[in-house]
C-alpha positions as CSV (number, residue, x, y, z in Angstrom):
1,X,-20.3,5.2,19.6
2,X,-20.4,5.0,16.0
3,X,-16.7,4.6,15.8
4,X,-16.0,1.8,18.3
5,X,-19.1,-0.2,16.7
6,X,-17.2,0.1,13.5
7,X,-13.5,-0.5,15.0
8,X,-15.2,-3.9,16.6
9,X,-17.2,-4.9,13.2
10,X,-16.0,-7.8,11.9
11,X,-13.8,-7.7,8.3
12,X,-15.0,-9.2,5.1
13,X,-13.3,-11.0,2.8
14,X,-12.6,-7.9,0.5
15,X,-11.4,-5.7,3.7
16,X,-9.4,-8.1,4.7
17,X,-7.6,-8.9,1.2
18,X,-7.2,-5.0,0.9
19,X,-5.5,-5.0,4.2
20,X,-3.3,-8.2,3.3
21,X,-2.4,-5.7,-0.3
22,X,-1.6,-2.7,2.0
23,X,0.9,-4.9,4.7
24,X,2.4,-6.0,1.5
25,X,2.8,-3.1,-0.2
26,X,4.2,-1.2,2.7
27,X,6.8,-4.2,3.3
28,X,7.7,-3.3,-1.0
29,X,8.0,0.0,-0.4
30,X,10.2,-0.5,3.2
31,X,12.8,-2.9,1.2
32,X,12.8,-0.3,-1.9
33,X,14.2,2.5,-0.1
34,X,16.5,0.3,2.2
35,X,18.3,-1.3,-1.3
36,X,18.1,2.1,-2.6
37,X,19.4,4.3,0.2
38,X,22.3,1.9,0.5
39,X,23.2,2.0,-3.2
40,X,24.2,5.6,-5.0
41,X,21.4,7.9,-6.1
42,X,19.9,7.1,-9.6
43,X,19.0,3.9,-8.1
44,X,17.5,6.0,-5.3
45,X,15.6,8.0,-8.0
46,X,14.1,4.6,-9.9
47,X,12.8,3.4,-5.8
48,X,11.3,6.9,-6.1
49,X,9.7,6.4,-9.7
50,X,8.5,2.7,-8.7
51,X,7.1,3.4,-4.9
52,X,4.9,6.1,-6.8
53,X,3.7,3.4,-9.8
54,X,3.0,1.4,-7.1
55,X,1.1,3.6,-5.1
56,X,-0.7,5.0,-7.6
57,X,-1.9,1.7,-8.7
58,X,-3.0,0.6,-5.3
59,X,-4.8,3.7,-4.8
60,X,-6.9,3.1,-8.3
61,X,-7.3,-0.4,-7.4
62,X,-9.0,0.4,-4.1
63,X,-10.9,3.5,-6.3
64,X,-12.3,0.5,-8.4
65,X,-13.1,-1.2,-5.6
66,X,-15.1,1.4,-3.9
67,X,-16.6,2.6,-7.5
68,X,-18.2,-1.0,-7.7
């Protein structure tokens, strides 16, 4: 029960920014490896080396965010 009353709960401005920062980091990380599978490998290996900066900083953002 506790699980559908918090699937139905409406988002606040924060959730929903975080949400907006996930779509758009997913659609970042979707374009890097398409550019970088197409290309030859060390570009490959710098989508690699950016997806996980970017990741990492997401995940320390939200950290932050929860901390607070």
């Amino acid at each position: 029960m506790y699980l559908a009353c918090a699937l139905t709960r409406l988002d606040t401005a924060a959730d929903a920014e975080r949400i907006d920062l996930a779509g758009f980091l997913i659609h970042s990380v979707v374009a890097q490896l398409n550019c970088a599978t197409a290309s030859d490998s060390d570009d490959f290996d710098a989508a690699v080396i950016g997806i996980k900066r970017m990741l990492v900083s997401y995940l320390f953002a939200i950290a932050a965010h929860w901390g607070s």
